[in-house]
C-alpha positions as MATLAB code, in Angstrom:
seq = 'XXXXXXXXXXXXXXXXXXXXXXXXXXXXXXXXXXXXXXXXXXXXXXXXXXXXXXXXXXXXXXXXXXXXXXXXXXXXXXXXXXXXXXXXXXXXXXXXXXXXXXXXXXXXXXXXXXXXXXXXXXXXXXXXXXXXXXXXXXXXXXXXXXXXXXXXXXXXXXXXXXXXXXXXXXXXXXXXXXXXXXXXXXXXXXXXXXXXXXXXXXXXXXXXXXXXXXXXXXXXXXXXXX';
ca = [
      29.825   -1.483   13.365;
      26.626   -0.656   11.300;
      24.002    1.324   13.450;
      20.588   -0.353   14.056;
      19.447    2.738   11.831;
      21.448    1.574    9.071;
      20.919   -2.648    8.981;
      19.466   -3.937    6.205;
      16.432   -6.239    6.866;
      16.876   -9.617    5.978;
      13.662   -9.663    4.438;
      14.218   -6.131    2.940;
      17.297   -7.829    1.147;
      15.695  -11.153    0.026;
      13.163   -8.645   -1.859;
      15.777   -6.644   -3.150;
      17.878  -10.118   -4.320;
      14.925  -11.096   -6.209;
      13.919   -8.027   -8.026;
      17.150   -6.855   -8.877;
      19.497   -9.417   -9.137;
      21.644  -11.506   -6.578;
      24.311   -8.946   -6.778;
      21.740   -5.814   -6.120;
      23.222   -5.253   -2.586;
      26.672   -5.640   -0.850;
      26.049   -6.037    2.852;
      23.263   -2.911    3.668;
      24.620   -0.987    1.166;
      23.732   -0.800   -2.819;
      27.044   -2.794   -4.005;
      29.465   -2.126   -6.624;
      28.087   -4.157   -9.066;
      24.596   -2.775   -9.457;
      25.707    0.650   -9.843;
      28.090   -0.569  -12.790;
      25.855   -3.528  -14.253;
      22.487   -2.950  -16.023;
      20.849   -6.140  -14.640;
      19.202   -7.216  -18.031;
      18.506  -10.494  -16.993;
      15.899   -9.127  -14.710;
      14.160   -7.407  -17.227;
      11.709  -10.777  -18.636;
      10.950  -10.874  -14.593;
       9.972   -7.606  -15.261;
       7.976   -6.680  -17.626;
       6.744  -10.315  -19.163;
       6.029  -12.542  -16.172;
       3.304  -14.987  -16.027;
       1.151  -17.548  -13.987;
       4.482  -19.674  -12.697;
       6.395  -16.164  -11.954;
       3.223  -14.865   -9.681;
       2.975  -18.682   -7.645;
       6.505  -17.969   -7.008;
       6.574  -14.587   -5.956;
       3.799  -15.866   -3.798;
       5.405  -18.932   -2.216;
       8.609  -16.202   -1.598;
       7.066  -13.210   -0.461;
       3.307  -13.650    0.335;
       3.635  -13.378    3.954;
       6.238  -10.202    3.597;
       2.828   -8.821    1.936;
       0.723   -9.778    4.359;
       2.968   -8.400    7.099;
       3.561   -5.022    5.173;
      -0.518   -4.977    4.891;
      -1.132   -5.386    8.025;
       1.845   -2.289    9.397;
       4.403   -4.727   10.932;
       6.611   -3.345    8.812;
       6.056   -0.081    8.994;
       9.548    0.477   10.954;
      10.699    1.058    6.853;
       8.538    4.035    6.049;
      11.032    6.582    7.062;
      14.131    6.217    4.998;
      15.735    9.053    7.212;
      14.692    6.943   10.186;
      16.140    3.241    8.882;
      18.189    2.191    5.577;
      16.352    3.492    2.535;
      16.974    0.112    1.367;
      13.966   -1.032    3.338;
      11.894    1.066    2.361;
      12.741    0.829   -1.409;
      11.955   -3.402   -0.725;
       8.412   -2.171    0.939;
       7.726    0.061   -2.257;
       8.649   -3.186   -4.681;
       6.332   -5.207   -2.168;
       3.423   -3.295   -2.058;
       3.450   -1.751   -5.647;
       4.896   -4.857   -7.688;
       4.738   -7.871   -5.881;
       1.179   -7.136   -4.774;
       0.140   -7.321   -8.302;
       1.464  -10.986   -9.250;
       0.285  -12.201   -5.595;
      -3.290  -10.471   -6.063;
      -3.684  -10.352   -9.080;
      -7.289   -9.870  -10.517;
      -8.539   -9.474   -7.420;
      -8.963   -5.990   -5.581;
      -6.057   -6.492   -3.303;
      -3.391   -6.086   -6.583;
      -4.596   -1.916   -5.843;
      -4.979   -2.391   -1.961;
      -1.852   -1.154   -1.212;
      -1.338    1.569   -3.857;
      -1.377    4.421   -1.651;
       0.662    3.392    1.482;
       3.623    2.502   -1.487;
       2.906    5.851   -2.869;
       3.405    7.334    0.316;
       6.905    5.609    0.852;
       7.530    6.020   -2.335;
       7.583    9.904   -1.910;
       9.646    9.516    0.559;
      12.255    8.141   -1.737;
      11.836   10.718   -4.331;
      12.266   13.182   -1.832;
      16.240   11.804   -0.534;
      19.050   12.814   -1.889;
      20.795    9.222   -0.799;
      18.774    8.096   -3.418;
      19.817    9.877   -6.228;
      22.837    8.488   -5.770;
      21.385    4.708   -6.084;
      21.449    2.718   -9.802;
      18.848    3.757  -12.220;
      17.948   -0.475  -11.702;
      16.698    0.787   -8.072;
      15.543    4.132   -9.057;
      12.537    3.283  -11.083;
      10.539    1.622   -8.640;
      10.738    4.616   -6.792;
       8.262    6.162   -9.192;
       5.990    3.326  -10.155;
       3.479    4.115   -7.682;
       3.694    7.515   -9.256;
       2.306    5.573  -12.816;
      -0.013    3.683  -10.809;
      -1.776    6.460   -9.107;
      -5.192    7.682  -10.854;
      -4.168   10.896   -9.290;
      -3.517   13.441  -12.598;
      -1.301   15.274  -10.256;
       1.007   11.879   -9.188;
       0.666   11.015  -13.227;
       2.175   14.417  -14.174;
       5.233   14.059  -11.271;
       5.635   10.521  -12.406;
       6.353   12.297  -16.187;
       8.821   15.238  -14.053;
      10.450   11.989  -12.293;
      11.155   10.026  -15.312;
      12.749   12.281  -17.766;
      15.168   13.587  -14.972;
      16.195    9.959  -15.043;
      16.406    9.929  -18.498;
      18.292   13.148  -19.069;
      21.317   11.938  -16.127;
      21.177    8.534  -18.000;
      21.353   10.011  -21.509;
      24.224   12.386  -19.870;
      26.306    9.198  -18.580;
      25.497    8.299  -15.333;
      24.954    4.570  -15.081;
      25.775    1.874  -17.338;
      24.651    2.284  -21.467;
      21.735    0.473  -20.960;
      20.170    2.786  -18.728;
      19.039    5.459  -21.066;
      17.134    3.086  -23.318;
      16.212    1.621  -20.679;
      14.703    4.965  -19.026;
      12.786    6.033  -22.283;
      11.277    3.204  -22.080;
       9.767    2.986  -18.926;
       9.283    7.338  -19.659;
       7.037    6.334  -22.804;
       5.048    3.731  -20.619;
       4.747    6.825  -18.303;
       3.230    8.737  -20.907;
       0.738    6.651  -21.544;
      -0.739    5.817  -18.263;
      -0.793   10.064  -18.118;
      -2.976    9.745  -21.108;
      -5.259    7.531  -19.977;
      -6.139    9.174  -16.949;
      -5.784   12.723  -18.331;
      -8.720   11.198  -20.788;
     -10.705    9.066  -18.305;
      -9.695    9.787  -14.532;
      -9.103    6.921  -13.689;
      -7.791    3.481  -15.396;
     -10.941    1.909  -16.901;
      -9.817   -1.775  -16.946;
      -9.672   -1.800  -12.970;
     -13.252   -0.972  -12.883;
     -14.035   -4.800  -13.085;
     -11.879   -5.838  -10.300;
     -13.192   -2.991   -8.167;
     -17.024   -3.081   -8.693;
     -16.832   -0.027  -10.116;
     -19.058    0.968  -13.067;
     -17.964    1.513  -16.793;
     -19.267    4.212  -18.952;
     -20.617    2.919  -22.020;
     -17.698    4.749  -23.822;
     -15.605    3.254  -21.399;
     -16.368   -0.030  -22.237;
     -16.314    1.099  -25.792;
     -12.762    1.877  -25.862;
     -11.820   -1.819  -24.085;
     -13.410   -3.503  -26.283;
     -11.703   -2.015  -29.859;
      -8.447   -1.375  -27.348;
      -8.306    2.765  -27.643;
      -8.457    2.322  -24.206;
      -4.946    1.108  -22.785;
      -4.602   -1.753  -20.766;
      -1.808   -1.839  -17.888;
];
């Protein structure tokens, strides 16, 4: 019988269904197939989405956000305390979802530093080295998302371990690319904040105020927008 320690949430599992892919987890455990499969169908969820894929993420998993907001699901924070699955699915929440459900409003950022927080966590547990690179990358996305130099430059440390184990066979082929990918991304949220502490095009959303070379460098695009 699986411990109470080791269940996988129901909800924890609907988020990790969705993100990545129906096959992402056997039972509470990471199944066979994700640790063989690159899910590339996932990938236009991803990286492209859109108005339709933010209602739906909404209608799914808007009250998992509000309930992760609001600590009732803070029982996933420890992943030495409960499966790290849950915790992983309250990083994707808080750090992803949180962005399609809020988006252009303050609360896409509310969360930021609670997923950071679980998210170090993650990076911190050997069990998790162990999971598909699919999983492992959400792990350090709060990392990107920080305005922190110091999270920016262990985001950097983060991704090119994963892309040296990928490049050196662990996981499927389409891991590597798929790593310096996301390690180029990386970079350039670094240089953004190593140039401007902070990400300029959230200053909007946050009533905070631009520089005049801040708004500058939106306006003829030097300045990055994430």
């Amino acid at each position: 019988m699986v411990s109470a320690k080791q269940q996988l949430d129901p909800r924890a599992a609907a988020v990790l269904k969705f993100w990545l892919g129906d096959q992402a987890v056997d039972g509470d455990n990471v199944s066979a197939a994700a640790l063989a499969q690159w899910p590339a169908e996932r990938e236009k969820l991803w990286w492209r989405g859109g108005p339709d894929l933010d209602a739906e993420i909404k209608a799914k998993f808007g009250r998992d956000l509000e309930a992760v907001a609001a600590g009732e699901l803070d029982g996933w924070e420890d992943p030495t305390g409960t499966n790290p699955l849950n915790t992983l699915a309250g990083v994707i929440l808080m750090d992803q979802f949180s962005r399609n459900v809020y988006r252009g409003t303050p609360g896409a950022f509310a969360l930021d530093p609670k997923a950071l927080s679980w998210a170090q966590r993650l990076a911190a547990l050997e069990e998790a080295r162990a999971w598909p690179h699919s999983f492992r990358i959400w792990i350090f996305m709060p990392f990107e998302h920080s305005e922190s130099l110091e999270m920016q430059e262990r985001c950097i440390a983060l991704f090119e371990e994963e892309v040296a184990r990928a490049e050196g066979g662990d996981g499927p082929p389409e891991a590597a690319g798929a790593a310096r990918s996301v390690l180029g991304y990386a970079h350039a949220h670094l240089a953004v904040i190593k140039a401007w502490g902070r990400f300029p095009h959230r200053n909007a959303i946050l009533g905070r105020e631009s520089t005049p070379e801040e708004i500058a460098g939106m306006a003829d695009g030097s300045i990055r927008k994430f």
